[in-house]
MARDOLO-516651 format. One record per residue (C-alpha): residue number from 0; x, y, z. Coordinates in Angstrom, 1 decimal, padded with zeros to 4 digits, always signed. Example, Ala and Ser with C-alpha at 12.3 -4.5 7.8 and 13.67 -1.06 7.14 Angstrom:
2
0|+012.3|-004.5|+007.8
1|+013.7|-001.1|+007.1
end
This chain:
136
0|+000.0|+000.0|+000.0
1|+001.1|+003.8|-000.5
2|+000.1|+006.8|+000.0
3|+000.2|+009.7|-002.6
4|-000.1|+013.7|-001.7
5|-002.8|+014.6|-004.4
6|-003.8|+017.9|-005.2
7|-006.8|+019.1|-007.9
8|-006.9|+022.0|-010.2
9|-008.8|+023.6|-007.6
10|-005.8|+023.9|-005.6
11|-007.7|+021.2|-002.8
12|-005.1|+018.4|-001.2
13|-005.9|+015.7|-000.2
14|-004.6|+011.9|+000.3
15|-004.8|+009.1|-002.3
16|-003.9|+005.4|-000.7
17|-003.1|+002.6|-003.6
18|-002.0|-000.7|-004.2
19|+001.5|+001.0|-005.7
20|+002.5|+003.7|-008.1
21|+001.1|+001.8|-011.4
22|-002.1|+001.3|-009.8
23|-002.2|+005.4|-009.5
24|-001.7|+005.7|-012.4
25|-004.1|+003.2|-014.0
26|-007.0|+005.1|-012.2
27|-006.0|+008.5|-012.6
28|-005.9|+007.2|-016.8
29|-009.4|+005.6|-016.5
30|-010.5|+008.9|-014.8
31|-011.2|+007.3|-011.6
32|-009.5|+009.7|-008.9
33|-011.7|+012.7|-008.4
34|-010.6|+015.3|-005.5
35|-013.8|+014.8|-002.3
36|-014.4|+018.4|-002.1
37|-015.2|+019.6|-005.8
38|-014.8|+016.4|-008.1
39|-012.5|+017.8|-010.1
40|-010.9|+015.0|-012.0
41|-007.8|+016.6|-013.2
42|-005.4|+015.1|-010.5
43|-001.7|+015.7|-009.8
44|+001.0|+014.2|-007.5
45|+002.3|+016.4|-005.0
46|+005.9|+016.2|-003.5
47|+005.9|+014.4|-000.3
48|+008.0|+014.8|+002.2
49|+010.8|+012.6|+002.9
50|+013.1|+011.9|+005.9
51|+016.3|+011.3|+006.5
52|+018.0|+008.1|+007.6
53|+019.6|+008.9|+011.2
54|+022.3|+007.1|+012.6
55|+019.8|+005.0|+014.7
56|+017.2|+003.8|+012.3
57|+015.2|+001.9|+015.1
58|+014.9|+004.4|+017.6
59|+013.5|+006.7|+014.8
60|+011.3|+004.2|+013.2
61|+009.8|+003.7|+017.1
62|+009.1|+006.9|+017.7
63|+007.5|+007.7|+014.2
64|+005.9|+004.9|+014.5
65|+004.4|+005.6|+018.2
66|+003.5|+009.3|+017.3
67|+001.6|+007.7|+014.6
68|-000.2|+005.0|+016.5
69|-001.2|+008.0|+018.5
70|-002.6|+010.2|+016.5
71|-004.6|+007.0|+014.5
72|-005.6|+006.6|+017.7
73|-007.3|+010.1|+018.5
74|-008.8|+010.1|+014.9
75|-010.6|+006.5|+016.2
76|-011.6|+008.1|+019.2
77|-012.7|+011.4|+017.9
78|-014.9|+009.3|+014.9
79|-016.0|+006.5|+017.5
80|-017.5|+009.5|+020.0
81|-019.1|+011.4|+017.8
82|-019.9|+009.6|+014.8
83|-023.2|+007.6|+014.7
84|-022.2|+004.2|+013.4
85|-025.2|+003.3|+010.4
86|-023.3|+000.1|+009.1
87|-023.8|-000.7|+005.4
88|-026.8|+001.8|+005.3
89|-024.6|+004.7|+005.0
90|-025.9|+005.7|+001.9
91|-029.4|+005.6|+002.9
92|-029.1|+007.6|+006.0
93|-027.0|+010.3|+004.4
94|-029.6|+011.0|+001.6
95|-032.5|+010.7|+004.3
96|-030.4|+013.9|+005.9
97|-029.8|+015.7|+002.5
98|-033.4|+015.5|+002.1
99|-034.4|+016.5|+005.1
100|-036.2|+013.3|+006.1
101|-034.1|+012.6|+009.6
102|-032.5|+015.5|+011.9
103|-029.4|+016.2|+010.6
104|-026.4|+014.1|+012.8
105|-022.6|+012.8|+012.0
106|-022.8|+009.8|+010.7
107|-020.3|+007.2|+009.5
108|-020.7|+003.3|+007.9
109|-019.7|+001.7|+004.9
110|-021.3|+002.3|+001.0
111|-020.7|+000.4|-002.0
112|-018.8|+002.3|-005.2
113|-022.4|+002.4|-006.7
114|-023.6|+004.2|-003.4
115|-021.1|+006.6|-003.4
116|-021.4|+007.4|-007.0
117|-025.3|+008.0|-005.8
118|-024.5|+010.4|-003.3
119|-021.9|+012.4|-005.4
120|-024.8|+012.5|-008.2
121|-027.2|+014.1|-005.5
122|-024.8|+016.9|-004.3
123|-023.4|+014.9|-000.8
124|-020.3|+015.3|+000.4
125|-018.6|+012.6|+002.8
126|-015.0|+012.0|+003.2
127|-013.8|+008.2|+002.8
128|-011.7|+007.0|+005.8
129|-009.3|+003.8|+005.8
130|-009.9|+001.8|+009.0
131|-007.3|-000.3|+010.3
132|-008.1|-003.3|+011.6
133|-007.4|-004.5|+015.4
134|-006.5|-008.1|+014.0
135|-003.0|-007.0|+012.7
end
């Protein structure tokens, strides 16, 4: 898995997460990366930053590696306190607040590409997170 820096005409960055670099660029090709706040399609790679190999590889890796497990961890936490979890019926519940039908609340699930292509198509924004499992 990597992750790419992407940016849109619009000037909006955000992250793309991919098998590797070919399968990027397979997707952008097919037209298949569009930027979640405006669905602009015209996509670019942004320079990412790099670091720098220390004389104690471990001791860096550990720490980069706890500061991340961190702040994966508040982003769980944050989601998991505030977020009403709707399952698979994601899609459902965010058109039934777009129209109006339920009180509008946070919300987060899973949706299907045909779903998501739904709610794009009706004018609803929602940001798609990778969760990472507990099982390792």
């Amino acid at each position: 898995m990597i992750v790419f820096d992407l940016m849109c005409l619009q000037g909006h960055k955000f992250e793309g997460w991919f098998d590797d670099g070919r399968a990027y660029e397979d997707q952008k090709d097919r037209g298949l990366i569009s930027c979640p706040v405006c669905n602009d399609a015209d996509i670019s790679k942004m320079p990412t930053a790099f670091s720098i190999k220390s004389s104690h590889p471990d001791k860096t890796i550990s720490l980069q590696q706890k500061e991340l497990a961190r702040i994966e961890n508040k982003i769980a936490a944050f989601i998991e306190n505030n977020f009403d979890n709707v399952g698979p019926k994601f899609a459902t519940e965010a058109l039934k607040i777009h129209y109006g039908v339920t009180e509008p609340r946070n919300i987060r699930g899973t949706s299907t590409q045909e779903e998501e292509k739904t709610l794009k198509e009706e004018g609803i924004e929602f940001i798609k997170i990778p969760v990472v499992s507990d099982d390792g």
